[in-house]
N, CA, C and O atoms as CSV, one atom per row, in Angstrom:
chain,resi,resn,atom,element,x,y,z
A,1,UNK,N,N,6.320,-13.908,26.648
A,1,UNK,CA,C,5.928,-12.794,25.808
A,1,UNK,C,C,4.899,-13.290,24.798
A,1,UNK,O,O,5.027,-14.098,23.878
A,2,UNK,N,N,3.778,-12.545,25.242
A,2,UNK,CA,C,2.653,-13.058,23.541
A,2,UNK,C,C,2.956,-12.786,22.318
A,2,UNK,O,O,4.132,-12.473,22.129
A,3,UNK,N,N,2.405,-12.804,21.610
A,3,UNK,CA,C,2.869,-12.657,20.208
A,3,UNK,C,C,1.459,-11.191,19.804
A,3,UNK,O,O,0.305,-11.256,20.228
A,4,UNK,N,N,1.897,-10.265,19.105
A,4,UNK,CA,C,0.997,-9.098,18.858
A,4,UNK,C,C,0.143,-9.724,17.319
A,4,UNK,O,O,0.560,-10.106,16.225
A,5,UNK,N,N,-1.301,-9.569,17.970
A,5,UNK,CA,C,-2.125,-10.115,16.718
A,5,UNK,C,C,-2.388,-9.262,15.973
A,5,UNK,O,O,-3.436,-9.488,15.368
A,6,UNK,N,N,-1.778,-8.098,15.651
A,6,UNK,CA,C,-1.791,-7.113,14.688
A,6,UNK,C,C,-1.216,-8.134,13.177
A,6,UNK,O,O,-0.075,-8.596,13.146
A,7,UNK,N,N,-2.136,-8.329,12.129
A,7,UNK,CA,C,-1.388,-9.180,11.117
A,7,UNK,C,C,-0.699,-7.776,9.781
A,7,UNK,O,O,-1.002,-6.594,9.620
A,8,UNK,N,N,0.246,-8.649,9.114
A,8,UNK,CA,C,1.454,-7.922,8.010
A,8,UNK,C,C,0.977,-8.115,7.040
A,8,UNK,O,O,0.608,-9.271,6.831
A,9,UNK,N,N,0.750,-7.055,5.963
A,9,UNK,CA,C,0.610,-7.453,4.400
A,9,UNK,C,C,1.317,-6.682,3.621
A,9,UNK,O,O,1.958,-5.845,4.257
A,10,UNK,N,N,1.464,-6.637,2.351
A,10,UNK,CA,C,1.673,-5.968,1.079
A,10,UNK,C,C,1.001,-5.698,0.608
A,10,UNK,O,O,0.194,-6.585,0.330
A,11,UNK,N,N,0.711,-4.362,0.114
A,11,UNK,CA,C,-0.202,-3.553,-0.386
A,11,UNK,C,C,0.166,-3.440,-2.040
A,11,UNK,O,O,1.126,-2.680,-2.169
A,12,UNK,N,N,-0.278,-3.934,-3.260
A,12,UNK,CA,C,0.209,-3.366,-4.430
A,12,UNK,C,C,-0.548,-2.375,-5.091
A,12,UNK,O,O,-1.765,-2.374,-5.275
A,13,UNK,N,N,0.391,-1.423,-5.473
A,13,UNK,CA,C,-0.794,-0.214,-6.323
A,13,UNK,C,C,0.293,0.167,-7.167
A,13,UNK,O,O,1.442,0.319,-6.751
A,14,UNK,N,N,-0.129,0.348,-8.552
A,14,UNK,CA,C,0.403,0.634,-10.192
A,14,UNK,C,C,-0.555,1.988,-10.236
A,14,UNK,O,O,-1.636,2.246,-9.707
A,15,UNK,N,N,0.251,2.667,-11.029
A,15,UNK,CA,C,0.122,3.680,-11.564
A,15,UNK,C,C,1.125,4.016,-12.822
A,15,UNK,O,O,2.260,3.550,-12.920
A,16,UNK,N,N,0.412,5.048,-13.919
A,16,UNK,CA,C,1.032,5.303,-15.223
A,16,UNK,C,C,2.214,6.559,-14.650
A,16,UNK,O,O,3.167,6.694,-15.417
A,17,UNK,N,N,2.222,7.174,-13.797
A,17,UNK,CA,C,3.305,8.039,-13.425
A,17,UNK,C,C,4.347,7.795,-12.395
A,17,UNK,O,O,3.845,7.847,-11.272
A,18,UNK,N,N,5.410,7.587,-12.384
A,18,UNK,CA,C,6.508,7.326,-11.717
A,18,UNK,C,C,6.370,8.055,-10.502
A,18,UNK,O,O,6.059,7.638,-9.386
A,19,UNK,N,N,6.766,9.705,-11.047
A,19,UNK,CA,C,6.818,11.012,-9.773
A,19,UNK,C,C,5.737,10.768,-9.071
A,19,UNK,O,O,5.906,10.503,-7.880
A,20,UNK,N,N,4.528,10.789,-9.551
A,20,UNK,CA,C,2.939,10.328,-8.710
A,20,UNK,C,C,3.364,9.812,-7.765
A,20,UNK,O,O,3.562,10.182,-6.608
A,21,UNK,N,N,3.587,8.414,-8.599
A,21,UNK,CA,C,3.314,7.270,-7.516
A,21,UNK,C,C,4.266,7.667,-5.973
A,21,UNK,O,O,3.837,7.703,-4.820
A,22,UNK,N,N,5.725,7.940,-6.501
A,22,UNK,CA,C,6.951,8.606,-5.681
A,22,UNK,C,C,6.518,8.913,-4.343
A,22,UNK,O,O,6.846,8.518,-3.224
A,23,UNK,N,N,5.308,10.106,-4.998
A,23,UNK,CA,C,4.930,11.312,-4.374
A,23,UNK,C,C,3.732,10.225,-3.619
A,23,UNK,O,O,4.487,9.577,-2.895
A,24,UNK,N,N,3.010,9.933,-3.491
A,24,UNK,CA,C,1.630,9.154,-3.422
A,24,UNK,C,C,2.319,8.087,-2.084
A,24,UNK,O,O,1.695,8.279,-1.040
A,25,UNK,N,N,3.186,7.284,-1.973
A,25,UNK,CA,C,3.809,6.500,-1.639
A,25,UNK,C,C,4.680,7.376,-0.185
A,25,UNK,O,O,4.664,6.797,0.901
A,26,UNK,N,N,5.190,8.363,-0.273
A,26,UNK,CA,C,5.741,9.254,0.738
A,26,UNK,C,C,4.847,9.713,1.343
A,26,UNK,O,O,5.274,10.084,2.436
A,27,UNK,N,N,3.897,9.884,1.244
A,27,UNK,CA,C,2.382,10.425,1.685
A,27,UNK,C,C,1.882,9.373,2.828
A,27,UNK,O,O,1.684,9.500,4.036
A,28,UNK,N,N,1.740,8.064,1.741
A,28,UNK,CA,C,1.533,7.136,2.682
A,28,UNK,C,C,2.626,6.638,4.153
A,28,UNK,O,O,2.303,6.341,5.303
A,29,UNK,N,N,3.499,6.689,3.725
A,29,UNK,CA,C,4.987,6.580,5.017
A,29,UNK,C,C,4.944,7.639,5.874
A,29,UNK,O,O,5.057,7.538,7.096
A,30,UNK,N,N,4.778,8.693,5.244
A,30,UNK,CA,C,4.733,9.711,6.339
A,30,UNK,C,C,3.148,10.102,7.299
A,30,UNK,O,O,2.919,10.671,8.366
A,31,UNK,N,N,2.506,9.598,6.491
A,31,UNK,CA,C,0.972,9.614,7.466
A,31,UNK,C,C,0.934,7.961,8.234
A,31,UNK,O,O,-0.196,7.536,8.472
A,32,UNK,N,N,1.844,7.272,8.521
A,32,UNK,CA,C,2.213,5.683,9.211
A,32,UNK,C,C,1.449,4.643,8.724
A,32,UNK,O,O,1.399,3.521,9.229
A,33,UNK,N,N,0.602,5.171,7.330
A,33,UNK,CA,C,-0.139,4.137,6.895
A,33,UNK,C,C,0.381,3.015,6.560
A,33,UNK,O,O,-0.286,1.981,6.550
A,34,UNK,N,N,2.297,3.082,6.075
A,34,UNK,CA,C,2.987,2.201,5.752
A,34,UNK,C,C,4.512,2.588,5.916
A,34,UNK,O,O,4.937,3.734,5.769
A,35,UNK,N,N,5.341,1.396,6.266
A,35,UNK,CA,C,6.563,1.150,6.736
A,35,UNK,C,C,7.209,1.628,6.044
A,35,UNK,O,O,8.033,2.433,6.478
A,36,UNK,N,N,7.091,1.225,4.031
A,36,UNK,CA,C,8.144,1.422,3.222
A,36,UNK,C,C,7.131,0.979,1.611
A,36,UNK,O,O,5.990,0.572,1.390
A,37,UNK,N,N,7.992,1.243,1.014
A,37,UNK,CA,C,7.174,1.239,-0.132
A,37,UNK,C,C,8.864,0.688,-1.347
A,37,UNK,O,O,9.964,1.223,-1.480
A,38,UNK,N,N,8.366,-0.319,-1.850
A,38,UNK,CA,C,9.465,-0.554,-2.879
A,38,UNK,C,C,9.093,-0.571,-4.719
A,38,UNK,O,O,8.455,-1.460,-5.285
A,39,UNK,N,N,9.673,0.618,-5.356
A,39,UNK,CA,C,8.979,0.635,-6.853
A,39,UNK,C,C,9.542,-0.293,-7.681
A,39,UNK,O,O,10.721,-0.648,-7.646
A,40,UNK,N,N,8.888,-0.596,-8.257
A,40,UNK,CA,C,9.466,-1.488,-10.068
A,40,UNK,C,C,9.259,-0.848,-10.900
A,40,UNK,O,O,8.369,-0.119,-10.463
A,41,UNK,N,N,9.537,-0.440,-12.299
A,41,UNK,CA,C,9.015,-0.108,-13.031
A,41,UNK,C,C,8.505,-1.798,-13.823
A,41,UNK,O,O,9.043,-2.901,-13.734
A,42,UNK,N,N,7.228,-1.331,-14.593
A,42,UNK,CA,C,6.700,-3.158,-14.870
A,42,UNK,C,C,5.818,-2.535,-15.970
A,42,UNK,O,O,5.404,-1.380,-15.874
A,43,UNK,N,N,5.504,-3.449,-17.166
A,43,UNK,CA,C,4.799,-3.435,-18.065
A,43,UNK,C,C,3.477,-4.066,-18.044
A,43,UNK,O,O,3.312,-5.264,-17.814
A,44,UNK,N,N,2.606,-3.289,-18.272
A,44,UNK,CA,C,0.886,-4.055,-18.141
A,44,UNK,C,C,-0.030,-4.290,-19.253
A,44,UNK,O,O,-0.575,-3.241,-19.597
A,45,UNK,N,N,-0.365,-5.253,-19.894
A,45,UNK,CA,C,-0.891,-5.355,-20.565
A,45,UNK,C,C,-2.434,-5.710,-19.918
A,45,UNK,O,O,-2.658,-6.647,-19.151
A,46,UNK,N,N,-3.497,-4.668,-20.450
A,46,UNK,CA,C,-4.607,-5.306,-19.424
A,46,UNK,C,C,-5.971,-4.832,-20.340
A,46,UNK,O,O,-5.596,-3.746,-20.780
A,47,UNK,N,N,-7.454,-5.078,-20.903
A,47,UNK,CA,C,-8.463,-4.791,-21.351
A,47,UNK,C,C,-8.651,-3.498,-20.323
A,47,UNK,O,O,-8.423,-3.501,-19.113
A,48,UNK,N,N,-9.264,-2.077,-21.365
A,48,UNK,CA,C,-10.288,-1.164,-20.289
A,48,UNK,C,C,-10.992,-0.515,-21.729
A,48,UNK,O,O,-10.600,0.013,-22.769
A,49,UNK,N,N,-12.067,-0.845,-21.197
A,49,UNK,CA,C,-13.310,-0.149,-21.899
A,49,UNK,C,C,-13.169,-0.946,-23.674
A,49,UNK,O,O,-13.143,-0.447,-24.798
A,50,UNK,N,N,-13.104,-2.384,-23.163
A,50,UNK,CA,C,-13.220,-2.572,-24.803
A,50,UNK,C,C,-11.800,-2.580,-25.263
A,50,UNK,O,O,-11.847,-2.730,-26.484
A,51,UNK,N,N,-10.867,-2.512,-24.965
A,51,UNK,CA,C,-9.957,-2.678,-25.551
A,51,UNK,C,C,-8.527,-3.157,-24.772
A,51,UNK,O,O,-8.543,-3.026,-23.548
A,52,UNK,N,N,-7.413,-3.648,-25.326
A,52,UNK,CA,C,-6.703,-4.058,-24.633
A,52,UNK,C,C,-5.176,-2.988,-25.035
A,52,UNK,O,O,-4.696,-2.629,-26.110
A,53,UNK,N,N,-4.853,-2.790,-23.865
A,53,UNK,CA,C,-4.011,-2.082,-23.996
A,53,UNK,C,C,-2.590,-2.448,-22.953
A,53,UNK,O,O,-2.484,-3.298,-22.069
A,54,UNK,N,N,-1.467,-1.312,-23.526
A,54,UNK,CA,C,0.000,-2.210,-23.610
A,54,UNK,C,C,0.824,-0.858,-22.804
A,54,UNK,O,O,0.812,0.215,-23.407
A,55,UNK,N,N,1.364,-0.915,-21.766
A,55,UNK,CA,C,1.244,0.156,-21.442
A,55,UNK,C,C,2.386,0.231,-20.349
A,55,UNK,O,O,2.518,-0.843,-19.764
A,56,UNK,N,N,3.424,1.441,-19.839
A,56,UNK,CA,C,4.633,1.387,-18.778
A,56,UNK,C,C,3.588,1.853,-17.636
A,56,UNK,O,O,2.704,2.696,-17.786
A,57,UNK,N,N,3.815,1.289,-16.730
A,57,UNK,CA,C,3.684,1.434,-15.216
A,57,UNK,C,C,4.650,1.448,-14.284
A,57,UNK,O,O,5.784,0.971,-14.343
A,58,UNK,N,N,3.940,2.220,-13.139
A,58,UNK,CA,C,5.428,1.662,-12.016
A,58,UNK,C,C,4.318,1.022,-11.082
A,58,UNK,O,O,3.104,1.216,-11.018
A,59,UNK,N,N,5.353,0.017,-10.235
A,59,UNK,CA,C,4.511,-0.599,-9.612
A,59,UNK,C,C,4.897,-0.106,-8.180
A,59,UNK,O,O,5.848,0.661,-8.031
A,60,UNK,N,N,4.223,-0.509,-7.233
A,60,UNK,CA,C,4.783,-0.380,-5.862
A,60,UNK,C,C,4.054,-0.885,-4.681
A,60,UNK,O,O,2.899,-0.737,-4.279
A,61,UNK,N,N,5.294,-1.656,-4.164
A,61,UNK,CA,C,4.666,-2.840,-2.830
A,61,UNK,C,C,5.528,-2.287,-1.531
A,61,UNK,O,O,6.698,-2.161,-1.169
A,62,UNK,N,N,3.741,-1.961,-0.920
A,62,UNK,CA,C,3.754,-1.146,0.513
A,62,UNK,C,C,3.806,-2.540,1.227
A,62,UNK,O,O,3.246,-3.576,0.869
A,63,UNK,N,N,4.670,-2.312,2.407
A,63,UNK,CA,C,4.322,-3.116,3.665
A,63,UNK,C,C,3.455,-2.584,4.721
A,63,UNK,O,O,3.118,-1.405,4.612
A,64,UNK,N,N,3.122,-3.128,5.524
A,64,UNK,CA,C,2.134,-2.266,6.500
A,64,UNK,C,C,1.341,-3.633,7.212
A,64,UNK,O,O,1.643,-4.818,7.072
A,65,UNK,N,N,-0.220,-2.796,8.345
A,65,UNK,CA,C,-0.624,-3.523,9.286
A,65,UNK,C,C,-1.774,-3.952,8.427
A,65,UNK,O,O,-2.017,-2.917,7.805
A,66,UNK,N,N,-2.644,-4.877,8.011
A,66,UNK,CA,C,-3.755,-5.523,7.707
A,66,UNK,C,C,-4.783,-4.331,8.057
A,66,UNK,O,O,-5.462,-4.111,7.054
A,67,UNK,N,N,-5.126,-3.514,9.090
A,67,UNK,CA,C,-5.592,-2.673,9.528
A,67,UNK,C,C,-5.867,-1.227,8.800
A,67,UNK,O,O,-6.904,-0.570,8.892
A,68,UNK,N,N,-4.586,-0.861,7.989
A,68,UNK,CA,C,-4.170,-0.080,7.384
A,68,UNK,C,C,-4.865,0.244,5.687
A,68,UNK,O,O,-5.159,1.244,5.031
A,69,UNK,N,N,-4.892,-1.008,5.528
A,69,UNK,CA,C,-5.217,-1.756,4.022
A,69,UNK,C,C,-6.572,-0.448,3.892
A,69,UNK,O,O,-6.446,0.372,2.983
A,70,UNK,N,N,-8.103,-0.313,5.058
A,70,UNK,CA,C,-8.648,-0.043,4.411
A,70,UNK,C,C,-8.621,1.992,3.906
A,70,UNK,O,O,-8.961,2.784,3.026
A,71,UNK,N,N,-8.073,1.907,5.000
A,71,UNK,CA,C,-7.405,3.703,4.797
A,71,UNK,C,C,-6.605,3.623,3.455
A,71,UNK,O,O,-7.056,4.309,2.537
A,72,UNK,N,N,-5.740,3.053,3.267
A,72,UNK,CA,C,-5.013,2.713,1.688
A,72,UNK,C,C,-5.979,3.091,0.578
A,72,UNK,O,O,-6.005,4.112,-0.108
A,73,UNK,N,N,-6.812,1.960,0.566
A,73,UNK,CA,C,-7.782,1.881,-0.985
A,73,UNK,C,C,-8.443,3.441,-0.711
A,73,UNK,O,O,-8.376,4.256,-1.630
A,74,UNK,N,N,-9.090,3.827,0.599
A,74,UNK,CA,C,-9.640,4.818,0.405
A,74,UNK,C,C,-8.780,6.095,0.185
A,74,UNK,O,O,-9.385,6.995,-0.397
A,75,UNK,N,N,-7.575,6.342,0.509
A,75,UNK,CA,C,-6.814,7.488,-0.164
A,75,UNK,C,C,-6.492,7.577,-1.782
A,75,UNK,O,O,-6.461,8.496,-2.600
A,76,UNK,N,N,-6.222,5.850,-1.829
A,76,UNK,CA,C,-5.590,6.144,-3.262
A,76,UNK,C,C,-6.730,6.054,-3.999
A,76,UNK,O,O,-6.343,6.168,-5.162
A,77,UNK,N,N,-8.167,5.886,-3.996
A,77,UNK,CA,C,-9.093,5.707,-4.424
A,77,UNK,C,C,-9.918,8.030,-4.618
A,77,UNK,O,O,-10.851,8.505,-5.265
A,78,UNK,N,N,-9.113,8.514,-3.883
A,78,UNK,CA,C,-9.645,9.965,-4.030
A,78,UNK,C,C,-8.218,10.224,-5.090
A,78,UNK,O,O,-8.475,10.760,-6.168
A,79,UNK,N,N,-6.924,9.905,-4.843
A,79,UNK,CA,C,-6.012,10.738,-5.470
A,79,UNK,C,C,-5.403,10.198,-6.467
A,79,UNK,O,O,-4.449,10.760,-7.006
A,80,UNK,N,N,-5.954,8.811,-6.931
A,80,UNK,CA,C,-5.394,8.288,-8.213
A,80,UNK,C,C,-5.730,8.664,-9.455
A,80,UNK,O,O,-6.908,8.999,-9.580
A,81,UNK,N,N,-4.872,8.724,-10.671
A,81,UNK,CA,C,-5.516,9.714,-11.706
A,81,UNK,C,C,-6.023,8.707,-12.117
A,81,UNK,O,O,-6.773,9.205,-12.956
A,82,UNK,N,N,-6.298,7.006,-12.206
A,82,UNK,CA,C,-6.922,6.085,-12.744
A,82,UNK,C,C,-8.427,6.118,-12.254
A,82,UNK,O,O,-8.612,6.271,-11.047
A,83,UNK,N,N,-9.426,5.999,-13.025
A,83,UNK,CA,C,-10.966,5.890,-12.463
A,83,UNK,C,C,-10.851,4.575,-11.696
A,83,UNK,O,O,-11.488,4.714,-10.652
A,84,UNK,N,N,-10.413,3.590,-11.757
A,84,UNK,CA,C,-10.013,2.261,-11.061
A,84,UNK,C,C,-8.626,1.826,-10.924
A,84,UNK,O,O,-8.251,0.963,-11.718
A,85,UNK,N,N,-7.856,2.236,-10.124
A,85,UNK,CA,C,-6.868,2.025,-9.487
A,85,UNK,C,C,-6.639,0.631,-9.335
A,85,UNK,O,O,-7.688,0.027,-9.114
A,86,UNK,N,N,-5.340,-0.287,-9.389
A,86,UNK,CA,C,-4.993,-1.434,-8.780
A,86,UNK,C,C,-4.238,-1.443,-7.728
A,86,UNK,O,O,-3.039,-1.163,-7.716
A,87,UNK,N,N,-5.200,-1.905,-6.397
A,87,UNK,CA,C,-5.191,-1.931,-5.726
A,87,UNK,C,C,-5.638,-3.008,-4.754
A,87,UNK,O,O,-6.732,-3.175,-4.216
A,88,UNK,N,N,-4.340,-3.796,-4.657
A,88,UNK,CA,C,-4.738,-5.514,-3.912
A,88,UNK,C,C,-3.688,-5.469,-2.333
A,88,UNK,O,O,-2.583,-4.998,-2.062
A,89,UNK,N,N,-4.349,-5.947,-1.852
A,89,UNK,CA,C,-3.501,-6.580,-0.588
A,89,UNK,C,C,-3.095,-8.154,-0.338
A,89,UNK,O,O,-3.935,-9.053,-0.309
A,90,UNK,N,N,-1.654,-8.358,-0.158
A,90,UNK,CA,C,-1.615,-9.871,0.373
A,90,UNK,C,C,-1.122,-9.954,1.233
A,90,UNK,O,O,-0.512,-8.973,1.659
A,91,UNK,N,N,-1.128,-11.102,1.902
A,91,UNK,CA,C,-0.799,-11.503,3.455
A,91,UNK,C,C,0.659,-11.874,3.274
A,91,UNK,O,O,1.268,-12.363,2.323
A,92,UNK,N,N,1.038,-11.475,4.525
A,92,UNK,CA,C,2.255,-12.014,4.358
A,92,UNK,C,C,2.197,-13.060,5.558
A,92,UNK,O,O,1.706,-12.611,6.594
A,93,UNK,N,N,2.501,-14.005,5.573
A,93,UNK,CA,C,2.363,-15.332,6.156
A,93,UNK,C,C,3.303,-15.567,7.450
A,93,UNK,O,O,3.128,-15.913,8.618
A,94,UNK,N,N,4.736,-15.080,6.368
A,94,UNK,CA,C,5.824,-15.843,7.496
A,94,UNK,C,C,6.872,-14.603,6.945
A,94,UNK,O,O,7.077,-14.363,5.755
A,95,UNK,N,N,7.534,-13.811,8.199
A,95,UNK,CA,C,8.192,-13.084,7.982
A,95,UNK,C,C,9.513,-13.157,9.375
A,95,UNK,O,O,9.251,-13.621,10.484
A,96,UNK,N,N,11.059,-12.533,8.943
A,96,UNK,CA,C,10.951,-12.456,9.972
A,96,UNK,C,C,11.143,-11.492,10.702
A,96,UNK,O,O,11.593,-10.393,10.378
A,97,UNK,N,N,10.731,-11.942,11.974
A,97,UNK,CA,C,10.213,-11.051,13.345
A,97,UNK,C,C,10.695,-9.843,13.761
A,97,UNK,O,O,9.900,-9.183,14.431
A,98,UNK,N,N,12.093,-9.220,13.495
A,98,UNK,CA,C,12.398,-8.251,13.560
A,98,UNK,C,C,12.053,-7.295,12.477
A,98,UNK,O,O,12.053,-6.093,12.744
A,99,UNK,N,N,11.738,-7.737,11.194
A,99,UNK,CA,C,11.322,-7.177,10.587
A,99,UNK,C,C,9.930,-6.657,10.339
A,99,UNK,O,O,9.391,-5.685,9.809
A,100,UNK,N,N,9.482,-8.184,11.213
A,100,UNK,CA,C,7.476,-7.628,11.156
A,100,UNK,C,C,7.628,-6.476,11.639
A,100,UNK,O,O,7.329,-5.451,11.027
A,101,UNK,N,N,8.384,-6.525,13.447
A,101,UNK,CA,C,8.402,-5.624,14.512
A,101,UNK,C,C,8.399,-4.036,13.738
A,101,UNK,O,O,7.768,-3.016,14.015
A,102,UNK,N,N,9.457,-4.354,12.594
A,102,UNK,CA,C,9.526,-3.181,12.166
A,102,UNK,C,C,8.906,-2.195,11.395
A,102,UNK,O,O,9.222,-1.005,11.362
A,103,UNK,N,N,7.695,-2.938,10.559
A,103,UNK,CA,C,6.293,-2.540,10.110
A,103,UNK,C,C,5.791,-2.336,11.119
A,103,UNK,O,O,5.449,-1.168,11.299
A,104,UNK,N,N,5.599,-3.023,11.883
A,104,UNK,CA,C,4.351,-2.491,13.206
A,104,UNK,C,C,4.676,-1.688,14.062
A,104,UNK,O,O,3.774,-1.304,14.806
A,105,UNK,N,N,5.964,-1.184,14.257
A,105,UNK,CA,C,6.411,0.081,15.281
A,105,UNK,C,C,6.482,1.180,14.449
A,105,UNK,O,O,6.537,2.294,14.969
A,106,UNK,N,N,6.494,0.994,12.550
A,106,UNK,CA,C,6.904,2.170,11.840
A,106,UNK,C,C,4.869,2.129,11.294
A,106,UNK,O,O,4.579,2.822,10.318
A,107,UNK,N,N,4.103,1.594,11.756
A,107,UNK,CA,C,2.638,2.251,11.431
A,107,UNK,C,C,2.061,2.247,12.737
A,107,UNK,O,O,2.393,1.894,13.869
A,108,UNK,N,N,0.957,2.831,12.105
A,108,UNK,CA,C,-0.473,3.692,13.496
A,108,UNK,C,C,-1.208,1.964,13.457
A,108,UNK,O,O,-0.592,1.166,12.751
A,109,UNK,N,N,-2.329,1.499,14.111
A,109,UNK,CA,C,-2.806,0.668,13.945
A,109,UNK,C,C,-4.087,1.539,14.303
A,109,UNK,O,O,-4.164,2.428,15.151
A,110,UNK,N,N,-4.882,1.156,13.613
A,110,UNK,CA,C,-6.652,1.442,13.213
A,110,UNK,C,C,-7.021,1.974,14.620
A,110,UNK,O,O,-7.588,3.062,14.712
A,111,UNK,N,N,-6.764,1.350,15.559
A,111,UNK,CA,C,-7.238,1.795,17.238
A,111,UNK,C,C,-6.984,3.251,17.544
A,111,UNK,O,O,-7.736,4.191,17.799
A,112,UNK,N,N,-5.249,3.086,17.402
A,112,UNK,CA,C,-4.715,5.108,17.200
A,112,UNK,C,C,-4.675,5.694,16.554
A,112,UNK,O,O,-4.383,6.856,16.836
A,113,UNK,N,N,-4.943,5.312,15.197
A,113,UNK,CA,C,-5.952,6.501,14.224
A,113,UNK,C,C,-6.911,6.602,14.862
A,113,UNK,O,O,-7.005,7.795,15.150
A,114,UNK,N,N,-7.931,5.910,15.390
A,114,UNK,CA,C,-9.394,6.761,15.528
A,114,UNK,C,C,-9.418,7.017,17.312
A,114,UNK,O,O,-10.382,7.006,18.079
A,115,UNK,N,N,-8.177,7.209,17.543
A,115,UNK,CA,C,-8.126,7.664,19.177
A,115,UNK,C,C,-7.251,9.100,18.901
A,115,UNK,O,O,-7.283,9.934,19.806
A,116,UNK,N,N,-6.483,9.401,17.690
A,116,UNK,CA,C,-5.618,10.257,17.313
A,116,UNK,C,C,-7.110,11.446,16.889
A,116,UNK,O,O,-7.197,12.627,17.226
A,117,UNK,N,N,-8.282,10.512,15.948
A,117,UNK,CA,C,-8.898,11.935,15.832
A,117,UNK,C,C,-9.796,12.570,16.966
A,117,UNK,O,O,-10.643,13.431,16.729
A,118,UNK,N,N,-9.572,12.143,18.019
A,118,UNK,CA,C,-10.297,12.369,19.080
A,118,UNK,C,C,-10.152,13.681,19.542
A,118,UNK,O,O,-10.770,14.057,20.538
């Protein structure tokens, strides 16, 4: 059996609204962009526009296909109420295998999205 070169990451994206994000995050699971989504609530201290500011966030780390990542930035990039959204992807390296399996059977991969809009 080969091994499927579809690669796994974590997607992180913060936002100042909890329900949003909730809502934003179910959107993504249910359109297969991502497996699952797990929130924190987390505190950010970060500079914007000159100033530094102190501030509640929730956070939330999507799993999903490497593939996926760029449909991600571009949704949450139309529906985030932030003018610049945080929005990073990391690899996930070493996972295990029943669980990759289980990101990659619970998303679309880039090929059947653009064979789906056909």
């Amino acid at each position: 059996m080969t091994a499927d070169p579809e690669e796994v990451c974590e997607v992180v994206i913060t936002a100042p609204d909890e329900a949003w994000l909730l809502n934003f995050t179910r959107q993504l699971v249910d359109a297969r962009l991502a497996a699952c989504g797990h929130h924190t609530a987390i505190r950010s201290i970060y500079t914007w526009a000159g100033a530094v500011h102190d501030r509640s966030e929730t956070r939330v780390a999507l799993h999903t296909r490497t593939s996926c990542v760029p449909a991600i930035i571009a949704i949450t990039n139309e529906e985030h109420p932030y003018d610049v959204p945080c929005v990073i992807s990391l690899p996930i390296t070493r996972a295990d295998p029943n669980y990759r399996a289980w990101i990659l059977d619970s998303t679309t991969s880039e090929s059947e999205r653009a064979h789906a809009d056909l």
